[in-house]
Each structure stands twice: as C-alpha cells, then as structure tokens.
ZADOBA-871102 format. One record per residue (C-alpha): y, z, x; residue number from 1; chain. Coordinates in steps of 0.2 Angstrom, whole numbers, plus 5000, padded with zeros to 4 digits. Layout:
<site north="Y" up="Z" east="X" nr="NUM" kette="A"/>
...
# end
This chain:
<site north="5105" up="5083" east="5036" nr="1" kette="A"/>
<site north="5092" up="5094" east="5028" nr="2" kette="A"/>
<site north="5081" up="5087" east="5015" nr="3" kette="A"/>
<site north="5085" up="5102" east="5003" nr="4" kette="A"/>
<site north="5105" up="5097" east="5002" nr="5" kette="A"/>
<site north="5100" up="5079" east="5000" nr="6" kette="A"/>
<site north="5105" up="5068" east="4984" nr="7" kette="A"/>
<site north="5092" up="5057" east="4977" nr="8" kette="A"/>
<site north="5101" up="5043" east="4982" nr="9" kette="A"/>
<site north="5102" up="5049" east="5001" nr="10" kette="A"/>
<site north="5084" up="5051" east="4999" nr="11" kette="A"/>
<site north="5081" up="5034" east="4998" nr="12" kette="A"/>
<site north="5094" up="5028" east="5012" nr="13" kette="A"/>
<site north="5086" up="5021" east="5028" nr="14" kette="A"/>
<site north="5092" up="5015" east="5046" nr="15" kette="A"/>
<site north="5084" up="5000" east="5055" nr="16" kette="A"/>
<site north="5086" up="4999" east="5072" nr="17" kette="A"/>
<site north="5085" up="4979" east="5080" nr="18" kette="A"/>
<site north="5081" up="4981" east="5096" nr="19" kette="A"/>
<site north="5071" up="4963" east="5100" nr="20" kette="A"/>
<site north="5086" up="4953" east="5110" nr="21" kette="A"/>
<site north="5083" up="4949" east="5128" nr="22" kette="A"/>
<site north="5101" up="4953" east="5135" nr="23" kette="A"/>
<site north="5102" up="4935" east="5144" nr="24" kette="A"/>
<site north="5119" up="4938" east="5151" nr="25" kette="A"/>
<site north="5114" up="4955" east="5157" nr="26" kette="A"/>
<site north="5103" up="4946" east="5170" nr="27" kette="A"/>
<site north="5097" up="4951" east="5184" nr="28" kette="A"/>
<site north="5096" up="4970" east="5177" nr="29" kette="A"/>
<site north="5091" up="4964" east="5159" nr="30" kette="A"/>
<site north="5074" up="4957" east="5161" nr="31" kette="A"/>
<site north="5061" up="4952" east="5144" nr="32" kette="A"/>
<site north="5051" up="4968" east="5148" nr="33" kette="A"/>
<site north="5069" up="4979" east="5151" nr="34" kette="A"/>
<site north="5082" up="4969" east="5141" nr="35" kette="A"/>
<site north="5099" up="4978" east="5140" nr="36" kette="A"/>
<site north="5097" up="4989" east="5125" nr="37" kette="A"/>
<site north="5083" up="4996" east="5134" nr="38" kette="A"/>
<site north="5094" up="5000" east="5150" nr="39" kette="A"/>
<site north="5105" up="5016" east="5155" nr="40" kette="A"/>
<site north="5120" up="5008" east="5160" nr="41" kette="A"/>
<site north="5131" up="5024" east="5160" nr="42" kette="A"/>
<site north="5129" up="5042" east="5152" nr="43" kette="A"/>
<site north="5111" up="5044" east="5155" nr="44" kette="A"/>
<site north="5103" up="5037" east="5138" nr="45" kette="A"/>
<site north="5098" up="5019" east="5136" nr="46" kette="A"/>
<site north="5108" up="5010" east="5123" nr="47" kette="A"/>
<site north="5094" up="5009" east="5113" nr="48" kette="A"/>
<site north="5096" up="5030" east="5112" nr="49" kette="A"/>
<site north="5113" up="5031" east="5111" nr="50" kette="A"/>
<site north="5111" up="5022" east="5095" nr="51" kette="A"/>
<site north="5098" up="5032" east="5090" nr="52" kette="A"/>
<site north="5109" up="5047" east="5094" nr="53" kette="A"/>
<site north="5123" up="5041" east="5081" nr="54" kette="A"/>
<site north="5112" up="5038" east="5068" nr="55" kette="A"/>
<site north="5102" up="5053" east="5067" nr="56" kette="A"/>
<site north="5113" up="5063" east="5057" nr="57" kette="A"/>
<site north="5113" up="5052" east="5043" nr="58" kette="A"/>
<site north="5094" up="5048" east="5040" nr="59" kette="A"/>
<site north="5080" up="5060" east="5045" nr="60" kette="A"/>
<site north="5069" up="5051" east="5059" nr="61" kette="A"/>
<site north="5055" up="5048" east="5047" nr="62" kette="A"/>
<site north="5068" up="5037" east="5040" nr="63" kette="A"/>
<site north="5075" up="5027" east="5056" nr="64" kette="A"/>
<site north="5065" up="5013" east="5057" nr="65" kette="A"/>
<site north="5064" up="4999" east="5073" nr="66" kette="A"/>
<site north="5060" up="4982" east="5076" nr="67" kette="A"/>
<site north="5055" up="4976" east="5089" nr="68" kette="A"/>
<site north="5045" up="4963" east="5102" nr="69" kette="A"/>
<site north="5028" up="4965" east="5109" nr="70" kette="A"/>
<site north="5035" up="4965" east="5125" nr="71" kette="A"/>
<site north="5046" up="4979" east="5123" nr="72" kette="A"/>
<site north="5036" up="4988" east="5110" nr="73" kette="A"/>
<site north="5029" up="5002" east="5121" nr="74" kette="A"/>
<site north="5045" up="5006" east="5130" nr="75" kette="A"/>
<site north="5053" up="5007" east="5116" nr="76" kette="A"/>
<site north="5041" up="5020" east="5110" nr="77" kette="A"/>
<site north="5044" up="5028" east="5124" nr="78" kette="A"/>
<site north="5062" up="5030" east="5124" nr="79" kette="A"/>
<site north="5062" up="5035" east="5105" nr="80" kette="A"/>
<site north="5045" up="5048" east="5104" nr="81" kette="A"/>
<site north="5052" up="5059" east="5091" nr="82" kette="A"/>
<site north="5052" up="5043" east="5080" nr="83" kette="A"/>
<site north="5032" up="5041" east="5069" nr="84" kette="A"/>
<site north="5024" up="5027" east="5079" nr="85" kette="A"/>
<site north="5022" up="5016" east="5061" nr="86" kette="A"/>
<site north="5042" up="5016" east="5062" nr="87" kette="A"/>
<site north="5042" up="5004" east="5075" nr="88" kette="A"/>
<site north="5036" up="4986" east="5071" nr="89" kette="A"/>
<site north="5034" up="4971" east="5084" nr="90" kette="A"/>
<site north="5037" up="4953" east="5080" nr="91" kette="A"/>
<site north="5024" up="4944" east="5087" nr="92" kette="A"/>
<site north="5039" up="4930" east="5094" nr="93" kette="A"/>
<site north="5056" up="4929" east="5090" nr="94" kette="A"/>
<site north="5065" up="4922" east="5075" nr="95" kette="A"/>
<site north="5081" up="4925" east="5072" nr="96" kette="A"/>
<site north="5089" up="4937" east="5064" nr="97" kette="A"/>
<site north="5085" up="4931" east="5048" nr="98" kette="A"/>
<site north="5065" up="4935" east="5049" nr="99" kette="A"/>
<site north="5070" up="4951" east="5057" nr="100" kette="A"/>
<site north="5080" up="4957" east="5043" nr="101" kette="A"/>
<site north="5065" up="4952" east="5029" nr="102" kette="A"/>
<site north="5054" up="4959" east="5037" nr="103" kette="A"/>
<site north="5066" up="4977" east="5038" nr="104" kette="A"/>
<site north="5066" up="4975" east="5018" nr="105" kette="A"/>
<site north="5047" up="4973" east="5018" nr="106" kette="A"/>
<site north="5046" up="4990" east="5027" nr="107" kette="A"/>
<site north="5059" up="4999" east="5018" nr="108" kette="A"/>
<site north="5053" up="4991" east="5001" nr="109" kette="A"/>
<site north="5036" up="4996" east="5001" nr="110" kette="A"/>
<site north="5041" up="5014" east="5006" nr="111" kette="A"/>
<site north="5056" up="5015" east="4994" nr="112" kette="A"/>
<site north="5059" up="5002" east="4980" nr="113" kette="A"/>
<site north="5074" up="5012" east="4980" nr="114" kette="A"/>
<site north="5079" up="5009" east="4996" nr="115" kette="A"/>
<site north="5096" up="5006" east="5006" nr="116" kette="A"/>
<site north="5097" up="5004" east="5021" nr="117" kette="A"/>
<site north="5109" up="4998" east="5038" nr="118" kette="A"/>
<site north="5105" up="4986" east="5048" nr="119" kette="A"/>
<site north="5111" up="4989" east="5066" nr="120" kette="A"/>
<site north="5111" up="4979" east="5083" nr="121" kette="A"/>
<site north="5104" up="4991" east="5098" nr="122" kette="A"/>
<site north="5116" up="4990" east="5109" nr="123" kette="A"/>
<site north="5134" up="4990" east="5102" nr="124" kette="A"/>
<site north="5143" up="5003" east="5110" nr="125" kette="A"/>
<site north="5154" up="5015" east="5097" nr="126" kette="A"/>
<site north="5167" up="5027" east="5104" nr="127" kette="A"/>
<site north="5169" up="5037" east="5087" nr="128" kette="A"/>
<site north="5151" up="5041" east="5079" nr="129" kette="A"/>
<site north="5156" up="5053" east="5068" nr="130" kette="A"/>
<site north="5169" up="5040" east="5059" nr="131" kette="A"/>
<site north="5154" up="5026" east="5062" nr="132" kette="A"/>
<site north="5144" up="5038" east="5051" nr="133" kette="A"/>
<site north="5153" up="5042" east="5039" nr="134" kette="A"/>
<site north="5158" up="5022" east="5036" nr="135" kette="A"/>
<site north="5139" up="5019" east="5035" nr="136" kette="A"/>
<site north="5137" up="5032" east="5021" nr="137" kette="A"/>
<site north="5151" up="5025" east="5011" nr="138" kette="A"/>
<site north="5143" up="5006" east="5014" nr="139" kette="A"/>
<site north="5127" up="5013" east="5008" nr="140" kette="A"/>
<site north="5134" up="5021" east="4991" nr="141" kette="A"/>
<site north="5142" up="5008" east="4987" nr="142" kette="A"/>
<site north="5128" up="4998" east="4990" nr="143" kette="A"/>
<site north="5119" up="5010" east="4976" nr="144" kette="A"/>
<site north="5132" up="5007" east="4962" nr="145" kette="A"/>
<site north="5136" up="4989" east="4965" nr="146" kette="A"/>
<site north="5125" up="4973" east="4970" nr="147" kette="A"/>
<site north="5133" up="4970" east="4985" nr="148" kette="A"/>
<site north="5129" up="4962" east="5004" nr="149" kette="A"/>
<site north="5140" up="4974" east="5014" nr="150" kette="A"/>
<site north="5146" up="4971" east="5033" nr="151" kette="A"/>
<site north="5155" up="4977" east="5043" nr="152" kette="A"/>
<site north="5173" up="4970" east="5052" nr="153" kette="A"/>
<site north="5181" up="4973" east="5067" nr="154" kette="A"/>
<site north="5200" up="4972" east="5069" nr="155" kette="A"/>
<site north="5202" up="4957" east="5082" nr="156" kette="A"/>
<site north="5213" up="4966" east="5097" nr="157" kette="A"/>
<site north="5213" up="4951" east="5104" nr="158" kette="A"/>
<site north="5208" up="4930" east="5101" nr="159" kette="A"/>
<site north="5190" up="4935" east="5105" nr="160" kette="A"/>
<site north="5179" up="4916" east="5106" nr="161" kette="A"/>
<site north="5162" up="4924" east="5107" nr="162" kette="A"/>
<site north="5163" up="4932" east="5090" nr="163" kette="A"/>
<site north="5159" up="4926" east="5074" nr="164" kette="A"/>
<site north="5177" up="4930" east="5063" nr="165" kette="A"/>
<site north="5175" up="4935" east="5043" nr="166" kette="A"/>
<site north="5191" up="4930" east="5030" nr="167" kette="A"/>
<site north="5195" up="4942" east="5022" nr="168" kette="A"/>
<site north="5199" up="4943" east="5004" nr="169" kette="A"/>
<site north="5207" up="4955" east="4992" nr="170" kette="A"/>
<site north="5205" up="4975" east="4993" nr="171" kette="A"/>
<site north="5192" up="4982" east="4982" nr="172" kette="A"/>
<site north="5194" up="5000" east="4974" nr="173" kette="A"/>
<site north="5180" up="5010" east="4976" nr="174" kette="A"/>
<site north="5178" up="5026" east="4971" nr="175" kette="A"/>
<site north="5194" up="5034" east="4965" nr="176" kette="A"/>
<site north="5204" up="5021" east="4976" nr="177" kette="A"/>
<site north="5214" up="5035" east="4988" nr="178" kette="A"/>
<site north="5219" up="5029" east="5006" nr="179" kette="A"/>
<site north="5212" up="5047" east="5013" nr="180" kette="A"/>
<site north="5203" up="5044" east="5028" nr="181" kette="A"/>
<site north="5188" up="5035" east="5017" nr="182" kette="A"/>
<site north="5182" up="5018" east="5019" nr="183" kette="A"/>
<site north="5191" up="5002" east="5016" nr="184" kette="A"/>
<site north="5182" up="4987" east="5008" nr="185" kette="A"/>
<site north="5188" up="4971" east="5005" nr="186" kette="A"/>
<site north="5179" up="4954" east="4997" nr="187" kette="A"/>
<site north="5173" up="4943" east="5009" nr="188" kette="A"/>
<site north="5181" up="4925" east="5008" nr="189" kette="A"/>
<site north="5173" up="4915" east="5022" nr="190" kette="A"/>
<site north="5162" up="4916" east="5037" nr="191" kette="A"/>
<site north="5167" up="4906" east="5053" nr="192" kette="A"/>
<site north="5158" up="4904" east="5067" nr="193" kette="A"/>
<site north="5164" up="4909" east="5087" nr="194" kette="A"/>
<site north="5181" up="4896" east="5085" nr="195" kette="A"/>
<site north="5190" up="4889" east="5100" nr="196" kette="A"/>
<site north="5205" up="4899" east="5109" nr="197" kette="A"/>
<site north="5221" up="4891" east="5099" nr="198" kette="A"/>
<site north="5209" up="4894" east="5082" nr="199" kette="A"/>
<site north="5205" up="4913" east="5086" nr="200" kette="A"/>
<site north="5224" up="4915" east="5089" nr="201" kette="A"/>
<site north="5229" up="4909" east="5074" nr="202" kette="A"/>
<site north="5216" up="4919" east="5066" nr="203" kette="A"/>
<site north="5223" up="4936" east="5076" nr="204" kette="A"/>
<site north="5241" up="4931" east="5071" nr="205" kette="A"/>
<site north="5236" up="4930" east="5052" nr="206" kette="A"/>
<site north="5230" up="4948" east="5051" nr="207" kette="A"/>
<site north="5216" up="4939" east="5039" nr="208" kette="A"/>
<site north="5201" up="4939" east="5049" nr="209" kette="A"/>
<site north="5189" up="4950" east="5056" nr="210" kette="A"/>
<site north="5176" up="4950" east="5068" nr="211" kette="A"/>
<site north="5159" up="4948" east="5062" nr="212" kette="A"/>
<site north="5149" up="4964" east="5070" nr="213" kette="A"/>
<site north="5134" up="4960" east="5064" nr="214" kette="A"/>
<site north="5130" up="4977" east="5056" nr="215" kette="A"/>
<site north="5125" up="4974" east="5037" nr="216" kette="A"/>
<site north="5120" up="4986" east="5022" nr="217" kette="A"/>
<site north="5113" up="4982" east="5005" nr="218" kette="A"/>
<site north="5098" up="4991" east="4994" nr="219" kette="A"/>
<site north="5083" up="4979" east="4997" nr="220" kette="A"/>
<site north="5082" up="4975" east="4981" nr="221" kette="A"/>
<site north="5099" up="4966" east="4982" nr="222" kette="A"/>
<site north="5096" up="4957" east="4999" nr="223" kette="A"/>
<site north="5077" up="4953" east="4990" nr="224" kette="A"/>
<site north="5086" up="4946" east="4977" nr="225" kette="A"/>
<site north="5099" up="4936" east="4989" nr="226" kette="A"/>
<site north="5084" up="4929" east="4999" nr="227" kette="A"/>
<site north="5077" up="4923" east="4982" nr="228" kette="A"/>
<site north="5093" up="4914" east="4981" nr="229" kette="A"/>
<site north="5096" up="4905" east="4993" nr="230" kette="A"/>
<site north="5080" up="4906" east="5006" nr="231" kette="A"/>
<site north="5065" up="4906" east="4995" nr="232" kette="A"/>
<site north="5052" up="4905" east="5008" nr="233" kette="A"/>
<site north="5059" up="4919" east="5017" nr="234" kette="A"/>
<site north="5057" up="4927" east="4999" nr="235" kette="A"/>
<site north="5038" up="4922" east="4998" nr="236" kette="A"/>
<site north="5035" up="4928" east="5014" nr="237" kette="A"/>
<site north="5043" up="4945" east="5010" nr="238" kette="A"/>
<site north="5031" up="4948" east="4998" nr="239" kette="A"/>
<site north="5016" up="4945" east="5010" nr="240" kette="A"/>
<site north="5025" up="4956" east="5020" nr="241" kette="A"/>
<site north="5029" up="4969" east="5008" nr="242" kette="A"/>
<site north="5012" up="4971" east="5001" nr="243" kette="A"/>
<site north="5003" up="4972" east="5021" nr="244" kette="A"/>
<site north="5017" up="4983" east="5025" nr="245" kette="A"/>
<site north="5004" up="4997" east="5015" nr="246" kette="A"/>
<site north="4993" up="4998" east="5029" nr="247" kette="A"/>
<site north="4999" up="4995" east="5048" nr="248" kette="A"/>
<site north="4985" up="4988" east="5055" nr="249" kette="A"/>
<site north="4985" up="4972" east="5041" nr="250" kette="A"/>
<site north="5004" up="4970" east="5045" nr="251" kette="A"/>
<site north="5001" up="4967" east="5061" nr="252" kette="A"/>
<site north="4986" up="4954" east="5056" nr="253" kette="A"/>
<site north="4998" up="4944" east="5046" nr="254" kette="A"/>
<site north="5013" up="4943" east="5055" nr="255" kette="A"/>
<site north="5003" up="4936" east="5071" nr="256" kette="A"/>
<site north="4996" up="4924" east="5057" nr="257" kette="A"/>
<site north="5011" up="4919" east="5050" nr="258" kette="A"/>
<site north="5027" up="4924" east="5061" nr="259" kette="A"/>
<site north="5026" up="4909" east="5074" nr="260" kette="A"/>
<site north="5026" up="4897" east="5059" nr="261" kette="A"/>
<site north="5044" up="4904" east="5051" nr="262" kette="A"/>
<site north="5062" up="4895" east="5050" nr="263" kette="A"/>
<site north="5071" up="4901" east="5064" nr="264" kette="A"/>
<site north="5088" up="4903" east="5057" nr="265" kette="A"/>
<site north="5102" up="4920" east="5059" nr="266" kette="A"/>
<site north="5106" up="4930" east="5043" nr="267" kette="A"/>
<site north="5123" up="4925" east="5043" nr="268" kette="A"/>
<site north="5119" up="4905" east="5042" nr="269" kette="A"/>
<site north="5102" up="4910" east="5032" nr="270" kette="A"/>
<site north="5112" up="4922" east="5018" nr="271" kette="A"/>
<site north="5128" up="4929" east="5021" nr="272" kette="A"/>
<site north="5137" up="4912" east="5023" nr="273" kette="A"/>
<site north="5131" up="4906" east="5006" nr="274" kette="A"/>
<site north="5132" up="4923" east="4997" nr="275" kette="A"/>
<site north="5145" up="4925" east="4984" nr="276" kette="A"/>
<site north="5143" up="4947" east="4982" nr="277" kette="A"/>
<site north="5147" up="4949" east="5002" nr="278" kette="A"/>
<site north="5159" up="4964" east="5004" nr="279" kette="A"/>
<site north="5166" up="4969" east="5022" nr="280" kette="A"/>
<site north="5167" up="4988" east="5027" nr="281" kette="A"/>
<site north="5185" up="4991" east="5039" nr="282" kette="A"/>
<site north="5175" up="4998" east="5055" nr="283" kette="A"/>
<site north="5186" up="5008" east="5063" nr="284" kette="A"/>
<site north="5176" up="5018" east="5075" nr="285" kette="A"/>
<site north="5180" up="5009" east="5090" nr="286" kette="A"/>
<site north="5167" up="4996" east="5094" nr="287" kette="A"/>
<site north="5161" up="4984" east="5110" nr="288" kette="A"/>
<site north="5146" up="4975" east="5109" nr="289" kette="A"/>
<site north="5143" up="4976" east="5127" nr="290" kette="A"/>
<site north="5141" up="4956" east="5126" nr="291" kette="A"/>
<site north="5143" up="4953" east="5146" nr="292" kette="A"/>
<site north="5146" up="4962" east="5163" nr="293" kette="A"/>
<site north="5163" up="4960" east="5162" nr="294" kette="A"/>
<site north="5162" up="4974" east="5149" nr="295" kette="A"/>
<site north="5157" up="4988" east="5160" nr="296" kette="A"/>
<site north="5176" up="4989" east="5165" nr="297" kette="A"/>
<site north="5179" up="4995" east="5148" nr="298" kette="A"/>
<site north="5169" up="5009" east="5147" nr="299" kette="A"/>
<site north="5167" up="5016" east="5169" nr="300" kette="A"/>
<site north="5180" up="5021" east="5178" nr="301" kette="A"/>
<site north="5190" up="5009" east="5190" nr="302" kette="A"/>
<site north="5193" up="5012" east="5209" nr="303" kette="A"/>
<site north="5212" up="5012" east="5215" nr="304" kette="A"/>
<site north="5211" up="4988" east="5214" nr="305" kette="A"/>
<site north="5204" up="4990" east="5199" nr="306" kette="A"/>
<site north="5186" up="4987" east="5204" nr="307" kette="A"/>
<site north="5170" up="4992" east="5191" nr="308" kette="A"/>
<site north="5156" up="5001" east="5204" nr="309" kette="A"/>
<site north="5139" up="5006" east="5200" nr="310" kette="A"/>
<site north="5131" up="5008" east="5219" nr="311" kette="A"/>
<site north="5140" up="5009" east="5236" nr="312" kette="A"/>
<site north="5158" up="4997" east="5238" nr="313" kette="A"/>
<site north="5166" up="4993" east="5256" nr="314" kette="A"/>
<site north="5179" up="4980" east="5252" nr="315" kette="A"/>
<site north="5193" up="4974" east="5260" nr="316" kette="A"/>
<site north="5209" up="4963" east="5249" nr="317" kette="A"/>
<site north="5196" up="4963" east="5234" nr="318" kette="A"/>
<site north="5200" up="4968" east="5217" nr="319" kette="A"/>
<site north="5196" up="4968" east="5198" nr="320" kette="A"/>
<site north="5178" up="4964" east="5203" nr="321" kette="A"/>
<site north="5160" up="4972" east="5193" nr="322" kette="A"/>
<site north="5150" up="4979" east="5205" nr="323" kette="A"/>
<site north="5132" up="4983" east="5201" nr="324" kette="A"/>
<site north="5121" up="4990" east="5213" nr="325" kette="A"/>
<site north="5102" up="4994" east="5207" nr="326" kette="A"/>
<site north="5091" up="4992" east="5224" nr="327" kette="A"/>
<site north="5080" up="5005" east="5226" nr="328" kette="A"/>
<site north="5084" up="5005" east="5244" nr="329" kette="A"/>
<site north="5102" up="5009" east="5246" nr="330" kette="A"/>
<site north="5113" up="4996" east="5255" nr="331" kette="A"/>
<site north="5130" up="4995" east="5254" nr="332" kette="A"/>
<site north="5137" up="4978" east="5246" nr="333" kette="A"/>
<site north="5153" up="4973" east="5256" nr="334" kette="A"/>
<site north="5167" up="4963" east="5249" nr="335" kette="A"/>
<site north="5181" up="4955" east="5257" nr="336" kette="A"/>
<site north="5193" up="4943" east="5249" nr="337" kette="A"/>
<site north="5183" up="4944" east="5233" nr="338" kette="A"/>
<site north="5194" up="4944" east="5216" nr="339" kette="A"/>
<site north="5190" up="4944" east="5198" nr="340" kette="A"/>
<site north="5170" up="4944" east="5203" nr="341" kette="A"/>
<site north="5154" up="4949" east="5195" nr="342" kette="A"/>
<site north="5141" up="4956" east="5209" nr="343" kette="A"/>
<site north="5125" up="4962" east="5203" nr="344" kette="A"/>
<site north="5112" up="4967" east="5215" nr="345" kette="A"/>
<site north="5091" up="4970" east="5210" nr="346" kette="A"/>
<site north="5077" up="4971" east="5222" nr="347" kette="A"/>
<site north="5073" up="4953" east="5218" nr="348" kette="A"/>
<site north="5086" up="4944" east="5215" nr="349" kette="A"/>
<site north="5105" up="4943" east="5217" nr="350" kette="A"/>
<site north="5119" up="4936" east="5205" nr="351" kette="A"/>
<site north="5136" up="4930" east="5212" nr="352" kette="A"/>
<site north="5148" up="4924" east="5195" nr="353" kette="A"/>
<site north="5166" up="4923" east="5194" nr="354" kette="A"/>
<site north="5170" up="4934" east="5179" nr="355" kette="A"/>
<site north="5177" up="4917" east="5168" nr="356" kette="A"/>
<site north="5160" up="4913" east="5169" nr="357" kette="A"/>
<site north="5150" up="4928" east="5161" nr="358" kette="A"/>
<site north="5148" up="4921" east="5147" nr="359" kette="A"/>
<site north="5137" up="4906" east="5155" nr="360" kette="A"/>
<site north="5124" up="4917" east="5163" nr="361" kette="A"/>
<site north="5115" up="4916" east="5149" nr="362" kette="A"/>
<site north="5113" up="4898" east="5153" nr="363" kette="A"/>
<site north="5109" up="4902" east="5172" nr="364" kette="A"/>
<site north="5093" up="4912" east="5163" nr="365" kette="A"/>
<site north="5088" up="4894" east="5154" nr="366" kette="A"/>
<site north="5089" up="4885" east="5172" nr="367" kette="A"/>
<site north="5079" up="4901" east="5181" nr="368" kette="A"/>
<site north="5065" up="4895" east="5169" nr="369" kette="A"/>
<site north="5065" up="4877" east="5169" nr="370" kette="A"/>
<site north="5066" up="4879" east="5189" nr="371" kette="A"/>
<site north="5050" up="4890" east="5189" nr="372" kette="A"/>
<site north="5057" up="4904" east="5195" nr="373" kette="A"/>
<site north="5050" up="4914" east="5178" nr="374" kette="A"/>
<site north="5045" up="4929" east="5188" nr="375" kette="A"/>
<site north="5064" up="4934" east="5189" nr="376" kette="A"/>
<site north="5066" up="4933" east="5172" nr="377" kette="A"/>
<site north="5052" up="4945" east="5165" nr="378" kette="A"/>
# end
C-alpha cells in the first residue's frame, strides 16, 4: 500500500505484533530464549514472520510495531530487520495481556492520537490472509466511526475446551448493510471462559457463541478511555508510558522501574469482560492457534497410518502419532505398537505424551522447574 493512495484514516492505522509467550506446550522445541512463535515449524518462515508476512499489506513497516521480552528481543529483531529497531519494545517481565496491550496504546498514542490499531497473537496460523486483511481493514474503520472494542470470533467446528467462547448478540449494520463478501459484526453479549466438554457442546449446538481468538481492534483513544473505566491504574500507568514512549531510551528506564510492580491480569478479565461497547468481527479466514503438538496434523502432511513426521520414522502397527525430530545428529526414531502419540526429540531432552494429554505439558514445564532441571527449559 503506498503512502500516496492512503486515506487519512489509513494513515493512522497500526498493527502490533505480541510476541512475548513462552509456548509451554510446545516444549522441548519451544524454550524461553526460542519460544514457538520464534520457531519454523513448516514453510520455512517462523510464525512470528509468517504473521509479519500477512500483515504487511495493510500497514507500512514503520507502522507494524512488536512486543516483546528481553529474552527474546534480539531474535526477534533478527527475524524482523526490515522492521525500525524503536518498533520493537521488551517488557522487562511478563504481565499478562493486559499490561501488554497498555503499553501498545502508549506506543501507538504518542505517535498518533489518531491511532487504530489490531492487536494480534504471533503465532496463530491463518490459511486465507487476504480475507484476514481485508476483515482487519473493515474492524479498523469501524473502529474510526464508532467507539467501539472490536474482536474477533471463530465459528466453533467443533466443542473446543481450550478456548475462551464469546455470545453473540444481534447483527449490526455497518456501512450500507449488503451481505457481499464484507465483514460481519455482531454485538457482543457475554464472555465465557474455556467451559467443560457438555457446556462447549451445548454452545456449538446453539450456533450462539464464538470462539474468542484473541485478536482485538479499537482507536486507542477508545481503549484509553475503556482502561479509564474499569482499570484505572492501568490508565495512570498509560500515561507514564505514553509520555516516556517520546524517547526510547526513558521507556526502557520506566518500564524496568515500574513493569514488575503491575497487576498481572489478561485483557479480557481486565476490560473486555466488563465492557459494554464490545463488538465481534465474523473471522472467516480459516484460523488455528497452533495451541499444542497435536496441531501439526492439521497443517503437514500424514504418512499412509496417518502419522505427522518432521525427522526420519521406522514404525511398525503405529499410527496417528506427531513425530518431531530436531537432533542435529540424525537418528532415526523407531516406533512400534505406538498409537495416538506425541514424540518429540531435541539434543537435550526427549518428550514421550499421549496426545489426550498435550494440553498438560504445559504443566510438565512447571515440574521441569521446580525439579531443577531449568537448563531444559531456557
């Protein structure tokens, strides 16, 4: 998009990139230093830079911004050189997606008090960009004319339990209100956190809720404004923020001063589940957020018993298995009588996990820790 062709109001949209998670169930691959947004699991670009890749034709890279951790700073500068090094930010610690977020209005504030801009995780994966852009421009001149807090809903395929589900409320009409391939917004009702199995059926069954995809847009003066509401530290540190945010060096001073001591709380406890202006964006680009091993069988191809290989397979009677091979030195990994399996393989370590159980190697990393056997989690 060249600056000549832009709008005011494209002008003043922005992208922020979070990339600070540590991709826990992504052990023993994802590490603190490498989490899993910063890994090439497939397609040769990290995750990190395939979300970089579906965002740059909707914002010029002066205007993609990251954040980020100090542990993952310099890679992620790295993988991203064409970005200005001033566009990515570290926190000092992490605090949830609520700090995070404040401290993206900060940035985009102080640069634009005009701003709009999407928030977006690093490493969802979305099979349609161009419809993914094109939702994201909508959500952002909508967040122009109206005060709104926009996010964005996945149809359930299925009675998901790791998601967080949105109700959905009446249609809005924006724009001149034609069904032609533009985006569909509805009023959000109700936030629910990840519900058990009989819960998530009834919700799939209803045709009423949506997964919660953690993708957001709103003009920072709105969200400033929201934070006022209903997080009013938050809003006092934003200002602190806002004003070092002018010179680089005096950010990074006062978030080491003042980032440890901040309430530790998500966005959507913190704000969107108390907002009453919360609208939800229809995302139908085809989206995963890659939230365990068990999802590389969606995305790689499958051997004839339906195993997922990265590396070198001998099996024998074993099938539906994740294979994931990342020695330097080359071994074959040989399974016999092995179903349903995740096998991941590093130089240092080696995980074994039924795939029921991918979502609790997140916990495993906990135990790593408290077993001091911390060298295999950085």
């Amino acid at each position: 998009m060249s600056e000549r062709t832009q709008t005011s109001d494209e002008k003043n949209r922005y992208v922020v990139i979070m990339a600070g998670g540590r991709g826990e169930r992504f052990w023993p691959v994802s590490r603190q230093q490498t989490p899993k947004q910063l890994l090439t699991l497939w397609g040769g670009r990290s995750l990190l830079q395939q979300c970089y890749d579906r965002v740059a034709g909707l914002v010029p890279d002066e205007r993609i911004l990251v954040v980020t951790n100090g542990d993952q700073a310099a890679q992620v500068i790295a993988q991203l050189p064409q970005l200005p090094e001033e566009n990515i930010v570290a926190e000092p610690c992490g605090r949830d997606t609520c700090a995070a977020v404040v401290l993206s209005a900060a940035l985009v504030s102080q640069r634009s008090e005009a701003g709009v801009m999407a928030i977006l995780p690093a490493d969802h994966v979305i099979s349609d960009p161009r419809r993914f852009r094109e939702i994201l421009a909508d959500s952002m001149a909508l967040a122009v004319t109206e005060s709104v807090l926009v996010t964005v809903g996945i149809r359930p395929d299925q009675p998901a339990t790791g998601y967080g589900y949105i109700k959905q409320g009446g249609r809005r009409e924006v724009g001149d209100g034609r069904n032609d391939g533009r985006t569909i917004f509805f009023d959000a009702q109700r936030f629910v956190e990840k519900p058990d199995l009989s819960t998530a059926e009834a919700y799939v069954r209803s045709r009423q809720y949506v997964w919660n995809a953690g993708m957001f847009v709103w003009s920072a003066a709105t969200l400033c404004e929201a934070i006022r509401q209903h997080q009013p530290e938050m809003s006092q540190a934003f200002v602190r923020w806002r004003e070092a945010a002018a010179v680089p060096e005096r950010l990074g001073t006062v978030l080491r001063e003042e980032y440890p001591g901040i309430q530790k709380i998500s966005i959507d406890y913190a704000l969107m589940e108390k907002a009453g202006n919360v609208v939800i964006a229809d995302g139908d680009f085809g989206w995963d957020d890659l939230g365990a091993w068990t999802a590389l069988s969606r995305h790689l191809p499958l051997d004839e018993n339906g195993n997922c290989v990265i590396g070198d397979l001998v099996s024998v009677a074993a099938a539906n298995n994740v294979v994931y091979d990342q020695r330097q030195r080359k071994n074959p990994v040989a399974l016999v009588g092995i179903n349903d399996s995740i096998v991941v393989m590093t130089d240092d370590a080696t995980l074994v996990a039924a795939k029921s159980g991918a979502q609790n190697i997140k916990e495993l990393v906990k135990r790593l820790a408290k077993d001091r056997l911390r060298r295999h989690l950085i």
